[in-house]
N, C-alpha and C positions, 0 to 999 in steps of 0.2 A: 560475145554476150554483152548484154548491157551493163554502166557502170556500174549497177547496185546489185548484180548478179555475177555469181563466180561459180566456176566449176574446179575442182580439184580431188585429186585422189585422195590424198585423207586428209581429215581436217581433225586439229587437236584444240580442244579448249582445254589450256591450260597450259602454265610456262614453268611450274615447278621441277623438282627430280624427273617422278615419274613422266610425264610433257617433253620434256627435254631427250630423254633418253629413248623416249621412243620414237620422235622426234628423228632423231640422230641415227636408230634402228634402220628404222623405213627408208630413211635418204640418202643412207648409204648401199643401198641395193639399187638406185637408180630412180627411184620413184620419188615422184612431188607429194612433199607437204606440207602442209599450211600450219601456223602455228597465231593460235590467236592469245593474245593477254589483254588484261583490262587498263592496262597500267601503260606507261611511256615504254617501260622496258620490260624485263624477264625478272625484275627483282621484287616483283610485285605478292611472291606465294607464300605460306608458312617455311618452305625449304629452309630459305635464308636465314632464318628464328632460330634453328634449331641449334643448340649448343652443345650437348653432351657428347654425339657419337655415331657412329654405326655400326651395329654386330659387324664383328669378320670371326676368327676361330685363335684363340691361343693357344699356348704349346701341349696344355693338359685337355685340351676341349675337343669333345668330337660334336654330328650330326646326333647323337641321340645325347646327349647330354643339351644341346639346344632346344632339343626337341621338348624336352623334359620342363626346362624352365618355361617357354611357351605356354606349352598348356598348363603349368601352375599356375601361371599370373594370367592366364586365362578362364580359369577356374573348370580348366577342362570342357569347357563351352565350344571349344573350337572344332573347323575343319581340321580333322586329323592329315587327310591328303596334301591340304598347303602348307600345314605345319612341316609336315617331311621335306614337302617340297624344297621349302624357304632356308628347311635347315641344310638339307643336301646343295642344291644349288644356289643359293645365299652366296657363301663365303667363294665361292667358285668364280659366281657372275662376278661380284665386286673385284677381284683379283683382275678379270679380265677386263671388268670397265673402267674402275679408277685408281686402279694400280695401275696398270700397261696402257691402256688404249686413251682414255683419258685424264694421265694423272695426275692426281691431288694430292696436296704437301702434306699428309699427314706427319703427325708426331714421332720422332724418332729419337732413341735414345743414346747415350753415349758409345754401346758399340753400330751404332749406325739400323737397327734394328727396330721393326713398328713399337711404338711404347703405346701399350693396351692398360687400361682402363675397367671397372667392372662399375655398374650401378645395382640398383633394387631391382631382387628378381632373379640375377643371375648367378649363377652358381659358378663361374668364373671370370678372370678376366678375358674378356674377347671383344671390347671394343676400340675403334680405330677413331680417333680425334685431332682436330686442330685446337689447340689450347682451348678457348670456352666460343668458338665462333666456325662449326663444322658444317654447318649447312650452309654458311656463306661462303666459306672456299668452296666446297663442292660446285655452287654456283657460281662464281668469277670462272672455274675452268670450263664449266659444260656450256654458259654463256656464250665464251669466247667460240666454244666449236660451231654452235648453234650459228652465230652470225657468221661465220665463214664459211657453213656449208651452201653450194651452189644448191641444190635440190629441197633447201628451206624457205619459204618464205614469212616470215616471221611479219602479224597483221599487229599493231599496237593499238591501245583507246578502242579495244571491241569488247563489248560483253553480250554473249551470250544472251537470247530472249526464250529461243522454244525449239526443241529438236523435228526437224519435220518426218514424217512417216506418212507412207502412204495410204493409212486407214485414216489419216486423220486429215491429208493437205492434198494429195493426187486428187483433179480434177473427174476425170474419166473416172465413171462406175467397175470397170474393168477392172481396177487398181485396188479400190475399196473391197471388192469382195473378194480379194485375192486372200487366202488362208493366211499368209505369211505375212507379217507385219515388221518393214522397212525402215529403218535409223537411213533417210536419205541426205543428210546434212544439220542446218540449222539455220534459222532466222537471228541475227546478230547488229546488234547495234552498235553503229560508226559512230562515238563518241565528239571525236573530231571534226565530221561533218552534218552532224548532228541528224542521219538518216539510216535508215535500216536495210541492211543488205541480206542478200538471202545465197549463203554459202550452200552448193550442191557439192557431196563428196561420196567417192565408192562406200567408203569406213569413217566413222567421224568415231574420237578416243576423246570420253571426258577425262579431263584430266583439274578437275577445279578445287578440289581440296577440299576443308572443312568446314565446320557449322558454328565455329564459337562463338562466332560474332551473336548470335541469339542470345546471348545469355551477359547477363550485367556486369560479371566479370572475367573474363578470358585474356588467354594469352595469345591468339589470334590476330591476325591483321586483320584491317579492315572489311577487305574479301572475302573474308571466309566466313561466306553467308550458307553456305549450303545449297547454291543454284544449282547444281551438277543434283542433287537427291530429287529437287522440287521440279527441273526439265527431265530427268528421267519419269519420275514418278505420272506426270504428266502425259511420258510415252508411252506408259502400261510397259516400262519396265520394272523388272520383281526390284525391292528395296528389302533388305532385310537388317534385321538386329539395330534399326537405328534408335532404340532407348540405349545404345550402349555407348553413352556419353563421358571418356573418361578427365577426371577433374585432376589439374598436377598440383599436388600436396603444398606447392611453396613458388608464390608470386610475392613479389615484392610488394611488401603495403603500404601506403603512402596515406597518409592521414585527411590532408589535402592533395587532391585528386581534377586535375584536369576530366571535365565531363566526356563518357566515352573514350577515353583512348584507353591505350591495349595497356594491358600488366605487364608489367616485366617481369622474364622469367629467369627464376634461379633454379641451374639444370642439378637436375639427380647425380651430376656428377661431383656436384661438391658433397654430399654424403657417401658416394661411392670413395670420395679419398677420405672419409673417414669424419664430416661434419655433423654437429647431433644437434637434434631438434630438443629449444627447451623451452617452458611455460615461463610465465614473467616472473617467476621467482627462480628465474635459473637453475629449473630442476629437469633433468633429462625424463622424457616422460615416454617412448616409444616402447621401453622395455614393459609397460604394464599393461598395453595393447597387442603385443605380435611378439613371439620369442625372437621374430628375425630382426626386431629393434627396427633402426633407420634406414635400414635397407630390406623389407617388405614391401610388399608389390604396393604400387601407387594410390589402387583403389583402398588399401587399407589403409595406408598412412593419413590419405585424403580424411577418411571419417572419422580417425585417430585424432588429426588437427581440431576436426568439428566438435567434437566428443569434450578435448583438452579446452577449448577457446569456452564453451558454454561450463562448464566447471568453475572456469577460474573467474566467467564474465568477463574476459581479456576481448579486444576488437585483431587481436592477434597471437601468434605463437612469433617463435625467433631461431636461427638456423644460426649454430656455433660453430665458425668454422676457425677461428683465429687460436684455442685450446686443441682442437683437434685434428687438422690438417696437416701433416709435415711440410710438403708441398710450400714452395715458397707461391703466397695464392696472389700478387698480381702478375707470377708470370704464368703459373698455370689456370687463371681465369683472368683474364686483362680486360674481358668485356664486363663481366660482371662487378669488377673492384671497379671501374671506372664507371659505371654505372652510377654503383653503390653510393661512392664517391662525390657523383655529381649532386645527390640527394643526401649527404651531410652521413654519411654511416663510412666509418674506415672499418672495414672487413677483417684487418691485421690486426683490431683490437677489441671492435663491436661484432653483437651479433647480430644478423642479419632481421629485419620481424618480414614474417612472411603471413599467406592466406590462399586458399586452397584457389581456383579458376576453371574455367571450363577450358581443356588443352585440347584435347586427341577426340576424334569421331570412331570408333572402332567398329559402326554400320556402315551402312551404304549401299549401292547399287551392286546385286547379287553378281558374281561373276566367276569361270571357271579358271582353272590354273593358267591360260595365257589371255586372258582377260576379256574373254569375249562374256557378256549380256544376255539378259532373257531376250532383249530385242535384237532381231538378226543385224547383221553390220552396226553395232552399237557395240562400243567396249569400253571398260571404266577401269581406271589406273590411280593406284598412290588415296588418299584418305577421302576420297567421297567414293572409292570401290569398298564391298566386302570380301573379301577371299576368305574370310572365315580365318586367318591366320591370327588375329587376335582376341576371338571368344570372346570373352566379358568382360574383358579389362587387357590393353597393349604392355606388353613386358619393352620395357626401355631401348632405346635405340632402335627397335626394330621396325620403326616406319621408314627410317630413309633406305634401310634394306628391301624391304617392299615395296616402295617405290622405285625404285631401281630394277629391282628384280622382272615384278611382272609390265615397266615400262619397256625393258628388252624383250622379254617372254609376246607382248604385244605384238611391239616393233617385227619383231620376225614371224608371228603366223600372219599377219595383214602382209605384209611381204610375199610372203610364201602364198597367198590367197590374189591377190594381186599379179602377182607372177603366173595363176594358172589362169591369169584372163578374168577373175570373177569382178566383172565391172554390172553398173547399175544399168539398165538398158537408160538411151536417149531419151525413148518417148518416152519413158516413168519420170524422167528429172523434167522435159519439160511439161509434164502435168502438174508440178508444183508452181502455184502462182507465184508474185511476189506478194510482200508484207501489204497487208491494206490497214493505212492510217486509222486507229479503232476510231477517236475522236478528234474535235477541234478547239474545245474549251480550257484556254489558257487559267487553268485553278489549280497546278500544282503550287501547294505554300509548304517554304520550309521548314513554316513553324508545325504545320500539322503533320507534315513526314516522321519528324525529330521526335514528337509527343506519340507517332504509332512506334515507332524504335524501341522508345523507354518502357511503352505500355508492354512490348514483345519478351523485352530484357526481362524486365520487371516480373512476368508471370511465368517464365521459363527459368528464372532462379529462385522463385519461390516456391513453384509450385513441380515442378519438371529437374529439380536442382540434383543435392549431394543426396539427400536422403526423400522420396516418394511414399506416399498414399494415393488411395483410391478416391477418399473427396477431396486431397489436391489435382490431383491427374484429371478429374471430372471437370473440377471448377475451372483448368487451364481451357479443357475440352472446347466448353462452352464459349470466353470468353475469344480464344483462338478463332476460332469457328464465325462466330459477330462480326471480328474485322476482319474476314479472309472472304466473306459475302460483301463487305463494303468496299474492300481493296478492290475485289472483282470488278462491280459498277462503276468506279473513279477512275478502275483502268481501261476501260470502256469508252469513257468520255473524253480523257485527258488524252493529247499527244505525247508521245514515249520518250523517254530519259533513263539515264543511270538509275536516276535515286530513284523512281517508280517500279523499274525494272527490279532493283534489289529490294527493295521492300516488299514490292508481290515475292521474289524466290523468298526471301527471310521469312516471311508470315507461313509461307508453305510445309516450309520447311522445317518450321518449331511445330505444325501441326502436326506433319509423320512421325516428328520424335515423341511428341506428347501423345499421342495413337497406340504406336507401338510400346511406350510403357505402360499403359494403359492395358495393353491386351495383356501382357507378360506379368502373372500374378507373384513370378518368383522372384526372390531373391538371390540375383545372378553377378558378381564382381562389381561393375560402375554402374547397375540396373540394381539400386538397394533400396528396397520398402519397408517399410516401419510397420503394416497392419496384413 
């Protein structure tokens, strides 16, 4: 094939958990797969961010007692089928991935024994952690496998442009009027070489994560724009429940604020050992919002904060963790206390001031329990999938459980589909052209990408934010809509790049969310309206 064309059995956008694991699935059956990130490395996804934990099962804990907290803090919105799922084989898969087969230093206590954890939401203890930095170990071990397996090839500096399908890119008529509509790869741009390659694969698995970067303030990387919603959607794959945008109750606030970068996040797990939220006159205030105090599901505490900050006219609340912690807390939060630390707050004797963020996607591209798509050979894994497994609001810790989960669940029916021969015919892959340069007019300006950014930001937390109406949702409608017409034409003209690239998915992709809560009249967990 030619250098800017590749063919491979699956191809995965995305290097997180879910990425990784399925990743690791597939190529260990024998089979090639590609594995693309946008970043120099694999460190590039929300994974690594994550601090608290992952459901596993403790000594009092069964599958229906999981099952139970789920659809609470999901406000019973959920697929009931994945919830079983997740609770039954959850704790099973993890045992077999990063216990045994992959394993990760989790926490252990003095008789040698997992030392579990509980946060908001859960009705016991059942989560498995590395002191305040679990989604970073998870990734140094799954990393390490990743780059040593012969049957990966792991593509760096790609991002993703447009999934191709043969109703939309197959040349020959034959193709187009064919019933069945095709996930036959993706069009991907080489950072590095500043050119667009056009990846052909039996199965391609989005794997790209979340959408927070839309919104002014989030605890999100930079990547997590929401491409994987705006290329599916794109493909006339089904996207569902994406108003279900959940915000985590406690980001660090920084008075002065480097423009754009991420929040730092202070995880659920320091009130799960016992830290309470208090107003600027140091008064605990959770108890006069939710019986369940500081440990109520996240969408409540979230509006609880909001609720408390306009009260008092405070630009913040504050998280006591040095009165209420037993826990000596720089060794069981060492990321967090040094953090803190570096921004003038001692943990051990301040309290932390926090502000709510845009965290968790709990929508996404529809998918069934092994994570195949409305679109045929299309599958979506980890927080830009919906399994239905978080309804209306994510009960804690259990994203890196469902990443994990349905990345193996994946990994092995693409396997197993693969194994029975189900390959893309020749002449259908070579009916897809390659990429044709849209334009040639050298006018991409930093200054005016930065100013759509903030405009994006700006109208998706005001309008799209913690708390919804119908003339904010409209007025987002509209002005979304203005620059998603002009992005269109610019992108037409301009030669293609990162920053054009993400800024068309980002604009796309604040309109589905702004859409979708739009249509959704109710008031449903992180989907909360005021009229």
């Amino acid at each position: 094939m030619q250098e800017n064309r590749m063919k491979t059995e699956v191809l995965i956008i995305g290097s997180g958990i879910a990425g990784c694991i399925s990743a690791l699935t597939i190529a260990e059956k024998g089979i090639e797969v590609t594995l693309l990130t946008p970043g120099d490395d694999l460190f590039t996804g929300n994974t690594r961010l994550a601090q608290g934990g992952i459901v596993y099962t403790g000594p009092d804990d069964s599958p229906k007692k999981l099952e139970k907290d789920i659809n609470t803090a999901g406000w019973n919105y959920n697929n009931k089928k994945a919830v079983r799922a997740i609770s039954k084989q959850g704790p099973e898969a993890l045992k077999k991935l990063l216990l045994e087969k992959y394993p990760v230093p989790f926490q252990k206590n003095e008789d040698g024994e997992f030392s579990l954890t509980r946060e908001g939401g859960h009705a016991v203890n059942r989560i498995l952690y590395c002191a305040d930095h679990t989604g970073q170990s998870i990734m140094d071990v799954l990393i390490k496998h990743v780059a040593a397996h012969p049957y990966i090839r792991v593509c760096s500096n790609r991002t993703a442009i447009d999934l191709l399908t043969n109703h939309h890119h197959a040349r020959q008529n034959e193709f187009k009027y064919s019933l069945s509509n095709k996930c036959l790869g993706a069009y991907v741009y080489n950072e590095s070489r500043n050119m667009v390659e056009t990846f052909l694969a039996d199965f391609t698995v989005l794997a790209t994560g979340g959408l927070g970067q839309i919104y002014l303030h989030t605890t999100n990387t930079p990547g997590s724009i929401g491409s994987g919603i705006a290329m599916a959607n794109r493909a006339k794959a089904r996207v569902i429940n994406a108003e279900m945008v959940q915000f985590h109750p406690t980001s660090f606030f920084q008075r002065v604020r480097t423009r754009a970068s991420r929040r730092f996040l202070i995880s659920e797990a320091v009130r799960g050992e016992g830290a309470k939220l208090i107003n600027c006159y140091g008064e605990p205030f959770m108890h006069r919002y939710d019986p369940r105090g500081d440990l109520a599901p996240r969408d409540i505490v979230t509006r609880s904060i909001l609720e408390e900050m306009l009260r008092t006219k405070e630009e913040c609340v504050y998280l006591d963790a040095a009165n209420h912690v037993k826990q000596d807390l720089p060794t069981r939060f060492p990321t967090i206390y040094g953090k803190c630390l570096d921004n003038g707050i001692d943990i051990n004797n301040q309290p932390i001031p926090v502000v709510p963020a845009a965290h968790y996607f709990c929508g996404g591209v529809l998918v069934d329990e092994k994570g195949k798509s409305t679109l045929d050979r299309l599958y979506a894994i980890g927080e830009c999938s919906c399994t239905g497994v978080h309804g209306g609001n994510r009960l804690a810790s259990t994203s890196l459980l469902e990443g994990m989960l349905w990345g193996y669940t994946s990994g092995e029916d693409i396997a197993a589909r693969l194994e029975r021969k189900s390959r893309i015919p020749k002449k259908l892959l070579n009916a897809v052209p390659d990429w044709e340069t849209p334009g040639s007019n050298e006018n991409e300006d930093p200054a005016l990408i930065a100013q759509d950014w903030a405009f994006i930001r700006n109208v998706m937390w005001n309008y799209v934010g913690i708390t919804r109406s119908t003339a904010r949702l409209n007025r987002a409608i509209d002005d979304l809509q203005n620059l998603n017409r002009n992005l269109r034409s610019f992108y037409k003209r301009t030669p293609i790049s990162r920053p054009i690239i993400d800024l068309f998915h980002g604009c796309q992709s604040a309109l589905t969310v702004t859409v979708s809560a739009l249509r959704n009249k109710q008031s449903v967990g992180c989907h909360y309206r005021i009229d």
